[in-house]
C-alpha positions as CSV (number, residue, x, y, z in Angstrom):
1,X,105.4,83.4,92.9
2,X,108.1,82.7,95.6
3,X,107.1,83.4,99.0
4,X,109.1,86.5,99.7
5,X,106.4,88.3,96.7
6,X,103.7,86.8,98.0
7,X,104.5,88.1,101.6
8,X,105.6,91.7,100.2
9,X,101.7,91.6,98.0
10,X,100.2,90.7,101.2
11,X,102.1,93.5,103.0
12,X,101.2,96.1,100.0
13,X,97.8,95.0,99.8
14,X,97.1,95.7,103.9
15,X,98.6,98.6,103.3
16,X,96.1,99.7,100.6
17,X,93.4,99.3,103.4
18,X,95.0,102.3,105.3
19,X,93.3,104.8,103.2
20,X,89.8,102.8,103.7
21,X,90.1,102.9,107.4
22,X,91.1,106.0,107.7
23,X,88.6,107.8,105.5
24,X,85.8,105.5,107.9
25,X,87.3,107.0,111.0
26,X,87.2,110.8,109.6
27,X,83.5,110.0,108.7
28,X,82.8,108.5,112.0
29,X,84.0,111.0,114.1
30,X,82.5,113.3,111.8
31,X,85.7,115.3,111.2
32,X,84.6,116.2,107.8
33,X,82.7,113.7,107.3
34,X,81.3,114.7,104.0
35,X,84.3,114.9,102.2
36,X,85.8,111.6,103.9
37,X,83.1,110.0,102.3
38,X,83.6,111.5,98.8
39,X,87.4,110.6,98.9
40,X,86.6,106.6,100.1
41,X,84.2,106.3,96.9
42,X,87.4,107.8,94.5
43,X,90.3,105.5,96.8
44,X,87.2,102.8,96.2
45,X,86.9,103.3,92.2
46,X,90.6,103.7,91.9
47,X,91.4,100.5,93.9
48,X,88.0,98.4,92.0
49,X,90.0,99.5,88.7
50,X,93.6,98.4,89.9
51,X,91.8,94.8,90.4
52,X,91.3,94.8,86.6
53,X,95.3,95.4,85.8
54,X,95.8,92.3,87.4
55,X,94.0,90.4,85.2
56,X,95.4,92.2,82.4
57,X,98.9,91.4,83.3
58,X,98.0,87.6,83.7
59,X,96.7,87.7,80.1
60,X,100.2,89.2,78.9
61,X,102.1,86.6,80.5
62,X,100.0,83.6,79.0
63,X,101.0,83.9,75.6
64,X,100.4,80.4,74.5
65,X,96.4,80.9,75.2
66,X,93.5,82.9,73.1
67,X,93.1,85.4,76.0
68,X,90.4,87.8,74.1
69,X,87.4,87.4,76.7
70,X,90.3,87.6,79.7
71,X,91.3,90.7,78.1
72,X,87.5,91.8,77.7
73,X,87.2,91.4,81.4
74,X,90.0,93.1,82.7
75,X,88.8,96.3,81.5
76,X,85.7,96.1,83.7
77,X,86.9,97.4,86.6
78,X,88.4,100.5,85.1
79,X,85.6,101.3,83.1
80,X,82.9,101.1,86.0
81,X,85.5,103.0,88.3
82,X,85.4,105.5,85.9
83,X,81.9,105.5,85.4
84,X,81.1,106.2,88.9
85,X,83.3,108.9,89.3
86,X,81.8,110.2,86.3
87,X,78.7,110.2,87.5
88,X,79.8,111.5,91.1
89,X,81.2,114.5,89.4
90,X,78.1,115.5,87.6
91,X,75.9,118.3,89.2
92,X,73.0,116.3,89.7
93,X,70.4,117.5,91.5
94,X,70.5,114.6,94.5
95,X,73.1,113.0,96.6
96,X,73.8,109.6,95.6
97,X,76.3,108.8,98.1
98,X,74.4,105.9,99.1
99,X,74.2,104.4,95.5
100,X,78.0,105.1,94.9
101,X,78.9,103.1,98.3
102,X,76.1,100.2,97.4
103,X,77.3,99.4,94.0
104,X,81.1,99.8,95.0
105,X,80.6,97.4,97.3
106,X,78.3,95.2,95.4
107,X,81.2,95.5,92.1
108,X,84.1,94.5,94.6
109,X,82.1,91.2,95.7
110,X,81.5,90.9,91.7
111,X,85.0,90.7,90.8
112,X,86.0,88.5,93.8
113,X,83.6,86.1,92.9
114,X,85.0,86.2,89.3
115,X,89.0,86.1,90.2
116,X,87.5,83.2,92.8
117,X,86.5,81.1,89.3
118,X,89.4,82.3,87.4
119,X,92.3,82.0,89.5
120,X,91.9,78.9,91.5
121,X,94.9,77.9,90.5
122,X,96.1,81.3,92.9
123,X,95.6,79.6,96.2
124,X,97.1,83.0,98.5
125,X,96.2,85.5,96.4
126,X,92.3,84.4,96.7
127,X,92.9,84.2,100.4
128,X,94.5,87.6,100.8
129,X,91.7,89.1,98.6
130,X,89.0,86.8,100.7
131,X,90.2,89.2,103.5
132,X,90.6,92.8,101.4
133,X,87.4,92.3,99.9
134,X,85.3,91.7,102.8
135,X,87.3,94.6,105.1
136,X,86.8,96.4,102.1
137,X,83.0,95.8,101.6
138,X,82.4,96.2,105.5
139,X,84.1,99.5,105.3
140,X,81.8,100.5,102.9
141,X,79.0,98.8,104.7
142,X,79.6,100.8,107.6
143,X,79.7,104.0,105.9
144,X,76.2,103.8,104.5
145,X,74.6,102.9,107.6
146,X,76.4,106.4,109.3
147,X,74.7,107.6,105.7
148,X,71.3,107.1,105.9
């Protein structure tokens, strides 16, 4: 990727943290707080399942390669994303806000530790999602600590 894309991803992907920051703020300053909370664990599901797309499009563009367990792996993401807001949208009779944050923020370490083993080759992309991951994961950090 030329550097112009790579500097317009990196500009895109700060960009995606707006939502993250904001929705901590609201919850901090308790304006709302509840539902700033609900809407960073769907902007969190919905951002962990985006991750997987990228994968997916790597596998389309290697066409000289078996690419079935790549393939296998890219769906992760959106299927977990999904589960959790499954889940979330259930009328269970507890609040598992604190569960939804923990394993969001356990799955986005999970899949940053897998795109660190599978693209090494991706030099600036690892390094801009070195620094999304872990705002991301503090974020969320943060937010079950105001939580408990």
């Amino acid at each position: 990727m030329n550097l112009i894309s790579q500097y317009t991803a990196q500009r895109l992907g700060f960009a995606g943290l707006i939502p993250f920051i904001a929705l901590t703020l609201v919850a901090l300053l308790d304006l709302n707080g509840e539902l700033a909370i609900r809407l960073f664990i769907i902007y969190s599901a919905i951002i962990f399942s985006f991750l997987g797309g990228i994968h997916w499009g790597l596998c389309m563009a290697d066409a000289d390669n078996d690419q079935r367990r790549a393939l296998q792996w890219s769906m992760l993401p959106s299927v977990a994303g999904f589960g959790i807001l499954l889940i979330a949208a259930l009328p269970l009779c507890c609040d598992y806000t604190l569960a939804f944050l923990s394993i969001l923020a356990l799955l986005h370490l999970f899949w940053l530790n897998y795109e660190r083993r599978k693209l090494a080759e991706h030099s600036w992309y690892l390094e801009l999602r070195n620094r999304l991951t872990f705002t991301v994961v503090a974020l969320h950090v943060i937010l079950i600590i105001i939580s408990i």
